[in-house]
C-alpha positions as CSV (number, residue, x, y, z in Angstrom):
1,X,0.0,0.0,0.0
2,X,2.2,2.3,-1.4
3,X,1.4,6.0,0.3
4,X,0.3,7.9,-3.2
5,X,-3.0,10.1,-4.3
6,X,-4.6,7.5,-6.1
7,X,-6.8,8.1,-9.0
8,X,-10.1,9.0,-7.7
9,X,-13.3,6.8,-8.0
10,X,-17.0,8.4,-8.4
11,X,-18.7,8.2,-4.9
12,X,-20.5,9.8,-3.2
13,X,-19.7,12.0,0.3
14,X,-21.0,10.2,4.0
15,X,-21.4,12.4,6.6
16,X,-18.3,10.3,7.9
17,X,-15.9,11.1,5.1
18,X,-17.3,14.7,4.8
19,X,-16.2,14.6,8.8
20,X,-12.4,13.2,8.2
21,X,-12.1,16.0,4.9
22,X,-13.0,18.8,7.4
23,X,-10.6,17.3,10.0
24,X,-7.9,16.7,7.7
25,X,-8.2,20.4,6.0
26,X,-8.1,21.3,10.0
27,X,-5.2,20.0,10.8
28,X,-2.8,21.2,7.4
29,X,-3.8,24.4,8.0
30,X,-2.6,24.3,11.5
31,X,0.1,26.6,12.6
32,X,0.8,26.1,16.4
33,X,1.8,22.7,18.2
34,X,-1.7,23.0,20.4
35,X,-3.8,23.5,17.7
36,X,-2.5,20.2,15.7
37,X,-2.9,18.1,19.1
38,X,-6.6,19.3,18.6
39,X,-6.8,18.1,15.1
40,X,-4.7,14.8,15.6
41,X,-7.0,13.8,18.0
42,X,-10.2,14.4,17.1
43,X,-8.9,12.9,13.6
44,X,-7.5,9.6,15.4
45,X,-11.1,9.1,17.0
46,X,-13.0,9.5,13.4
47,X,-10.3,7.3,12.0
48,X,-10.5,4.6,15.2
49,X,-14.2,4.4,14.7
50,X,-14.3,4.1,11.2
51,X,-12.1,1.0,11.5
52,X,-13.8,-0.2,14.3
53,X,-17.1,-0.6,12.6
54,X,-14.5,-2.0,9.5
55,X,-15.9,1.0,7.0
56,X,-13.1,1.3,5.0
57,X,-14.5,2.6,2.1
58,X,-15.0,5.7,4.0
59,X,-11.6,6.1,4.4
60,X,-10.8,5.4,0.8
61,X,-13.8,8.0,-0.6
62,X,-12.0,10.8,1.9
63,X,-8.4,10.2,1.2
64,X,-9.7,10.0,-3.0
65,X,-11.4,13.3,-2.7
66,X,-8.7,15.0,-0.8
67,X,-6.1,13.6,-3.6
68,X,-7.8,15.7,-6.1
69,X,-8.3,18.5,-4.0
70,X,-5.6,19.2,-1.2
71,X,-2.7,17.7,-1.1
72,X,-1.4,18.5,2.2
73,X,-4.3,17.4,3.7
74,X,-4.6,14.3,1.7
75,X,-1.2,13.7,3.3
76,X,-2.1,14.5,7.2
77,X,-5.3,12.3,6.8
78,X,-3.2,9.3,5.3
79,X,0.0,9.9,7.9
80,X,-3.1,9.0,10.6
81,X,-4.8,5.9,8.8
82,X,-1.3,4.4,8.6
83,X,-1.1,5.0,12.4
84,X,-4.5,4.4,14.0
85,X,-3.8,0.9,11.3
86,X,-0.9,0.2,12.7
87,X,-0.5,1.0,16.6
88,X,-2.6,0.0,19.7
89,X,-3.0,1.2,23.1
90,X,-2.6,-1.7,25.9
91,X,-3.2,-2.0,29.4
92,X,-0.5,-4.5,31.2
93,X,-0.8,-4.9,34.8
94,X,-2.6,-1.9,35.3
95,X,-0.1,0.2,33.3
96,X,-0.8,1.8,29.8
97,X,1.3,0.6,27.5
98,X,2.1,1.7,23.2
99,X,1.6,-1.0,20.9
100,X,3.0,-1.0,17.1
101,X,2.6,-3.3,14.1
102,X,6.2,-3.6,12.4
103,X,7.7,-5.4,9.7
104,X,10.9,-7.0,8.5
105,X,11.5,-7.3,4.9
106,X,13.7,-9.5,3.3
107,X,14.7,-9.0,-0.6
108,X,15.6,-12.3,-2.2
109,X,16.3,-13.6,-5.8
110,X,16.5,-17.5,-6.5
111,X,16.6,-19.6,-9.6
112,X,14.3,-22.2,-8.2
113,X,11.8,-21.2,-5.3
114,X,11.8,-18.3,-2.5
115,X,10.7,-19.7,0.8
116,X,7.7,-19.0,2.2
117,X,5.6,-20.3,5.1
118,X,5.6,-21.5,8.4
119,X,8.8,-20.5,10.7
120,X,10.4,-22.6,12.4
121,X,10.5,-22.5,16.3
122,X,14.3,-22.5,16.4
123,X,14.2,-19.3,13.6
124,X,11.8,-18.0,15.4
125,X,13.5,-17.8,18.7
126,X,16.4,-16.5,16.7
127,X,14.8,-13.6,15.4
128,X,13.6,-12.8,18.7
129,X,17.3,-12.6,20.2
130,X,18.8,-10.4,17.4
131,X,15.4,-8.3,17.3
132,X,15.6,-7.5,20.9
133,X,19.9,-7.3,21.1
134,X,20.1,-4.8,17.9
135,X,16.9,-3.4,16.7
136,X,14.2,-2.8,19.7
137,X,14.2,-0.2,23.0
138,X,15.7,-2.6,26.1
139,X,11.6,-2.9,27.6
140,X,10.1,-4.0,25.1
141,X,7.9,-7.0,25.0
142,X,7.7,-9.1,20.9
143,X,5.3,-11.0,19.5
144,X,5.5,-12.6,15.9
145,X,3.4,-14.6,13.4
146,X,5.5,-17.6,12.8
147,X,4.9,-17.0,8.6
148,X,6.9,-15.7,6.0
149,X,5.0,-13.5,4.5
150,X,4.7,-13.2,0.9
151,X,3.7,-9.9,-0.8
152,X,0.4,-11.4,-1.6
153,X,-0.5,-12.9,1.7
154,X,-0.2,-9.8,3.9
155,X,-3.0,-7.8,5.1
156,X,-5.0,-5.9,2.7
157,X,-6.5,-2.7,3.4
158,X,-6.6,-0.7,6.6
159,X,-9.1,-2.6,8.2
160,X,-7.3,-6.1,8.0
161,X,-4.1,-4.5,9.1
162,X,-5.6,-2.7,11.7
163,X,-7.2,-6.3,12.9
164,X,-4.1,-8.4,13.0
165,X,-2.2,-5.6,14.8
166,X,-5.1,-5.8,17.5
167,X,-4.3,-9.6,17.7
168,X,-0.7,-8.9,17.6
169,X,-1.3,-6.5,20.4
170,X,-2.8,-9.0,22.6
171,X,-0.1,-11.8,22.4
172,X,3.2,-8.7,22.8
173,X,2.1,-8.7,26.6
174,X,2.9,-12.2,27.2
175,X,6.1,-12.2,24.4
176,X,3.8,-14.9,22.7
177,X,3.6,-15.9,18.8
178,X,0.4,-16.0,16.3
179,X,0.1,-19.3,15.1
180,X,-1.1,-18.9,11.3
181,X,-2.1,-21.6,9.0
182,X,-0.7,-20.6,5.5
183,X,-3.4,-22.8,4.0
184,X,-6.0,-19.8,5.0
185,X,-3.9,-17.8,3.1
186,X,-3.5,-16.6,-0.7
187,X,-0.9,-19.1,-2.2
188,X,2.3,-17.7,-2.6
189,X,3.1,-17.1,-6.6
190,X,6.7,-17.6,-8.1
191,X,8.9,-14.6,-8.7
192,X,12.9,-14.8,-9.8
193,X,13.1,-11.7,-7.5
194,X,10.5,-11.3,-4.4
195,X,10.0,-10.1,-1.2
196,X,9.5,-11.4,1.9
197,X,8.1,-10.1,5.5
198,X,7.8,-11.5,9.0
199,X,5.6,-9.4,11.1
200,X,5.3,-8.8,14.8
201,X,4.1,-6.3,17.5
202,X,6.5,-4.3,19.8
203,X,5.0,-2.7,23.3
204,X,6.2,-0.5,25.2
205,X,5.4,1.5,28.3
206,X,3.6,4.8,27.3
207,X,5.9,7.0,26.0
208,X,8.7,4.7,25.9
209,X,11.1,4.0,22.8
210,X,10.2,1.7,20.7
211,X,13.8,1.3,18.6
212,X,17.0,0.9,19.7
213,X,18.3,4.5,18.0
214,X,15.7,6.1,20.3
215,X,17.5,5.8,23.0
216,X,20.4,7.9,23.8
217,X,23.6,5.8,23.7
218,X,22.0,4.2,20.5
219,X,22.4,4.8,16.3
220,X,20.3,4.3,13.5
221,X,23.1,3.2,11.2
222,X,25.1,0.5,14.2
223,X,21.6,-1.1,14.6
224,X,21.3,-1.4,10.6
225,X,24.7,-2.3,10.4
226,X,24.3,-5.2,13.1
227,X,20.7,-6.1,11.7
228,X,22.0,-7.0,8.5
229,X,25.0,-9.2,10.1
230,X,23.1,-10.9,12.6
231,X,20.4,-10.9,11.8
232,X,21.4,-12.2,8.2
233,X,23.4,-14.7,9.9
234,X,20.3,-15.7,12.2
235,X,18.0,-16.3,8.8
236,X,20.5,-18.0,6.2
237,X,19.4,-21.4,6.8
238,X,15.9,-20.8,5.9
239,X,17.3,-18.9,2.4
240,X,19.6,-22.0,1.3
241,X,19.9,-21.5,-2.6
242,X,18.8,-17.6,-2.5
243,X,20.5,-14.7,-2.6
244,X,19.2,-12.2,0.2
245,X,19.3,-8.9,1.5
246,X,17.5,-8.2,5.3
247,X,16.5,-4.6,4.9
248,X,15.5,-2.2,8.7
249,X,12.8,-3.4,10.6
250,X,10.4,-0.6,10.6
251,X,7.5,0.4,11.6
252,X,4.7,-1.6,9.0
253,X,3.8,0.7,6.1
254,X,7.0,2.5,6.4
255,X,8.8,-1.0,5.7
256,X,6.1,-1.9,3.1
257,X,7.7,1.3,1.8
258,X,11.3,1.2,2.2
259,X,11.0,-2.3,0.8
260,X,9.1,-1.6,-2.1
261,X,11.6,1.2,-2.9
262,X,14.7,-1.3,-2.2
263,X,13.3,-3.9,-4.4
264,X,13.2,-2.1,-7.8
265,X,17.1,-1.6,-8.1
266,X,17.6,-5.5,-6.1
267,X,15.4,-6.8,-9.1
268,X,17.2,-5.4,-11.8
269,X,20.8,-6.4,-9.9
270,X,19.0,-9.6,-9.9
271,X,18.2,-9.9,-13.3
272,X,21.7,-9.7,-14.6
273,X,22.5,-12.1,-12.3
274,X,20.6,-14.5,-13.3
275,X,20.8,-13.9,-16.5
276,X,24.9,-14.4,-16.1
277,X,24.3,-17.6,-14.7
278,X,21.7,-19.1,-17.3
279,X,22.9,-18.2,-20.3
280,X,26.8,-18.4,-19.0
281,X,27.0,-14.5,-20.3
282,X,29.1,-11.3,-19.2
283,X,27.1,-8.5,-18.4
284,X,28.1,-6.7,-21.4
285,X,26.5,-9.2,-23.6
286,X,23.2,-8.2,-22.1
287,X,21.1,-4.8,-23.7
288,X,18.8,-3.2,-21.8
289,X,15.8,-1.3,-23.0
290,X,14.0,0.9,-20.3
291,X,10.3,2.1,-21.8
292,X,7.7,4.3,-19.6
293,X,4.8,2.8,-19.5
294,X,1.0,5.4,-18.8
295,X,-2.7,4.8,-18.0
296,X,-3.9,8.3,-16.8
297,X,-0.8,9.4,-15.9
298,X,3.4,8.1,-16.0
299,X,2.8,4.9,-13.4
300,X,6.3,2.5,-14.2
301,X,9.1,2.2,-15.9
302,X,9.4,-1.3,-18.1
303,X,13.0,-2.9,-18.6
304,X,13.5,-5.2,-21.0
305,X,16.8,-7.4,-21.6
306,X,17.9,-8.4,-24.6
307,X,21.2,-10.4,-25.7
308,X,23.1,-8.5,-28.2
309,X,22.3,-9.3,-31.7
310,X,19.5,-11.3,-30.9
311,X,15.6,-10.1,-31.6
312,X,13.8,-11.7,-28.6
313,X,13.4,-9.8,-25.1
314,X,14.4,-12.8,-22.5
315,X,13.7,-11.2,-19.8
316,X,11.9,-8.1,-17.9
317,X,12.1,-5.6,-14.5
318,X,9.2,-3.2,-13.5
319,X,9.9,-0.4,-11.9
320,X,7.3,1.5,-10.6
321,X,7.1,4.9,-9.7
322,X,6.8,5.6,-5.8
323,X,5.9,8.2,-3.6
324,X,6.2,12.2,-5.4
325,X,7.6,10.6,-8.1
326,X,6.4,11.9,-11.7
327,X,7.9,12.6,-15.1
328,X,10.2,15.3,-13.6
329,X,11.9,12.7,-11.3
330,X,14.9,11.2,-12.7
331,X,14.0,7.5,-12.2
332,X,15.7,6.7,-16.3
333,X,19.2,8.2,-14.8
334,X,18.9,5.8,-11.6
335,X,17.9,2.4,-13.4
336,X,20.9,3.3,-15.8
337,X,23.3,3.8,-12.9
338,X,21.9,0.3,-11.2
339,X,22.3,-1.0,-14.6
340,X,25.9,0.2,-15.4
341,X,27.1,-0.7,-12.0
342,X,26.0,-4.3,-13.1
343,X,28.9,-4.2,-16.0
344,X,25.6,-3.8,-18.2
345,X,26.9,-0.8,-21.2
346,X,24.4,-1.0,-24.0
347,X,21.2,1.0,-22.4
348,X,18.6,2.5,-24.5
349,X,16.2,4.8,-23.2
350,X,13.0,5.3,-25.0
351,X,11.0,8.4,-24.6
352,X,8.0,8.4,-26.0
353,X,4.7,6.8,-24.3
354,X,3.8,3.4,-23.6
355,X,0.7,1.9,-23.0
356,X,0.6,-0.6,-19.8
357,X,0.1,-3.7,-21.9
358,X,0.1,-7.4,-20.2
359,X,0.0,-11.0,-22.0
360,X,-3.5,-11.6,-22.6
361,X,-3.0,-15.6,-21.9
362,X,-1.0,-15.4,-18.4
363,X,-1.1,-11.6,-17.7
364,X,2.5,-10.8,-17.5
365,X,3.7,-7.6,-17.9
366,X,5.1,-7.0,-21.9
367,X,8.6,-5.4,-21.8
368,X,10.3,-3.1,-24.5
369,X,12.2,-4.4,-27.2
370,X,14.7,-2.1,-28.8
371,X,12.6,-1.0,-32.2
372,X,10.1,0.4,-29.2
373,X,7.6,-2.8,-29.3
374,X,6.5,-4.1,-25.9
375,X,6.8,-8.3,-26.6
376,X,6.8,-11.4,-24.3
377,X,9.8,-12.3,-22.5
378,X,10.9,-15.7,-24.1
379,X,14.2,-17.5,-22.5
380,X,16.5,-18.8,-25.2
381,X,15.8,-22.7,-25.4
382,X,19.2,-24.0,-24.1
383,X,18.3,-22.3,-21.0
384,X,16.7,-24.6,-18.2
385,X,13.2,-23.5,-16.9
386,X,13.0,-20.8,-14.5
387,X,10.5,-18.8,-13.4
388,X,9.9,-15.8,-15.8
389,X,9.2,-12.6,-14.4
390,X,10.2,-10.4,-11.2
391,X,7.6,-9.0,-8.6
């Protein structure tokens, strides 16, 4: 749930939504500290209630209107949807505590399959220990869902987030786990380049850190740095066969974020990679075409690969465009650098329009070839079967 003015769909205003626009406007035309307490809070009961009584398409109607109408506001209203989604007031042994939904993303790439699933309880404990020693405040209580997570299996909307975050909630006083049956769940689809999330709930006493660089002798970039070792260390065995890369755990949406972000330049890194080891290739043999593809407006970038001198595109990366990003943002010169620090030095960059075209058999994205034709990706036949496209 990428944090973006969507484009907006015909409906028309509840009282409710009317309520959360007035709010909203309230609240980003503040201009003293008091005055936005007034507005956060009277915003974060509207918002509470709306979830409560799972109304969602309220919230969705407000945040459309306010995308095509004010900005600013549209970005206050969906800075507190995130949070009323994602945090939860607690009472443990008679003391309040602050309760927050987080994530941790994991990047990975793999010829054959990216795990998925059930954790182990010997991973799980794992992740507890290098959680708790490098990434969370020293009182904080944990619980996790003992799944993997794949893109397609976590929460959709507010409302379901806000829900498992409730049930999250309950268990982080006891330092207990969700047990999940990834049966009840959307299967997980096969990507060359995917990623994966466990999820948990961290409480704290009111007012408390949550994060280990909250407190005073702590650092953003140490508990990164020690995240990433350990942490990597502590989740190897389950990636056997994959290349991965454990990105911050953060608070939910803003991991959904950070990930979603991280993944477009790991895919394309990915790409050549595999591509290397396939086709037994240098880099340099590769082209690659980067196309930008419209509905309404710019939405993603298309790369297609091509081996030089051949006519087929063999293989394709989607980059789509993320928060404030449009056609003044320079998202052609990043893909190029991702792409050149790859060893990859044929790059052509088309510049006229393209339409956002998919197979109409198996509904794959069509990538750019270099006459400016968007085609099915189509491995050469002395490859072995692999899966075909990226997340």
């Amino acid at each position: 749930m990428l944090k973006r003015p969507r484009a907006t769909r015909r409906s028309r205003l509840s009282a409710e939504a009317e309520e959360l626009i007035r709010l909203a406007s309230g609240l980003s035309s503040s201009c003293t500290l008091l005055e936005d307490r007034f507005w956060q809070e009277a915003l974060i009961r509207q918002v509470n209630g709306i979830l409560a009584d799972d109304e969602e398409e309220t919230l969705n109607t407000a945040l459309d209107t306010l995308a095509q109408t004010d900005t600013l506001a549209w970005n206050e209203l969906a800075d507190i949807v995130e949070a009323c989604s994602e945090s939860r007031s607690l009472q443990i042994d008679g003391k309040e505590w602050d309760a927050l939904l987080i994530a941790v993303p994991i990047l990975s790439w793999s010829r054959y399959t990216i795990p998925s699933g059930q954790l182990g309880r010997e991973l799980m404990q794992n992740l507890r220990v290098h959680l708790s020693a490098h990434v969370l405040a020293q009182d904080a209580k944990l619980s996790l869902a003992n799944l993997l997570f794949s893109p397609d299996q976590l929460p959709q909307g507010y409302s379901n987030t806000a829900r498992l975050c409730s049930v999250l909630s309950e268990l982080a006083a006891k330092n207990s786990t969700l047990d999940l049956d990834p049966k009840q769940l959307p299967e997980t689809k096969a990507f060359l380049s995917d990623t994966r999330y466990v999820l948990g709930v961290v409480a704290v006493p009111h007012g408390s850190p949550f994060f280990r660089w909250q407190e005073k002798d702590g650092e953003r970039s140490e508990a990164e740095s020690q995240w990433k070792k350990q942490g990597g260390n502590a989740i190897q065995p389950l990636f056997a066969g994959c290349a991965f890369d454990p990105l911050m755990p953060l608070s939910y949406f803003a991991a959904w974020r950070d990930a979603d972000r991280a993944s477009r330049a790991y895919s394309v890194r990915a790409t050549v990679s595999f591509l290397q080891l396939s086709l037994n290739i240098e880099p340099r043999q590769v082209t690659a075409i980067i196309a930008p593809c419209h509905g309404h407006r710019l939405e993603e970038y298309r790369v297609g690969f091509m081996l030089r001198g051949g006519e087929q595109v063999v293989h394709g990366v989607v980059w789509p465009l993320m928060d404030g990003e449009d056609e003044q943002t320079d998202c052609v010169g990043e893909i190029e650098t991702v792409l050149r620090e790859c060893g990859v030095t044929e790059i052509i960059a088309h510049d006229h329009a393209f339409p956002l075209d998919y197979c109409d058999d198996c509904g794959a994205p069509l990538y750019p070839n270099i006459e400016g034709e968007l085609l099915h990706t189509e491995m050469p036949e002395e490859a072995k079967e692999q899966p075909r496209h990226l997340h």
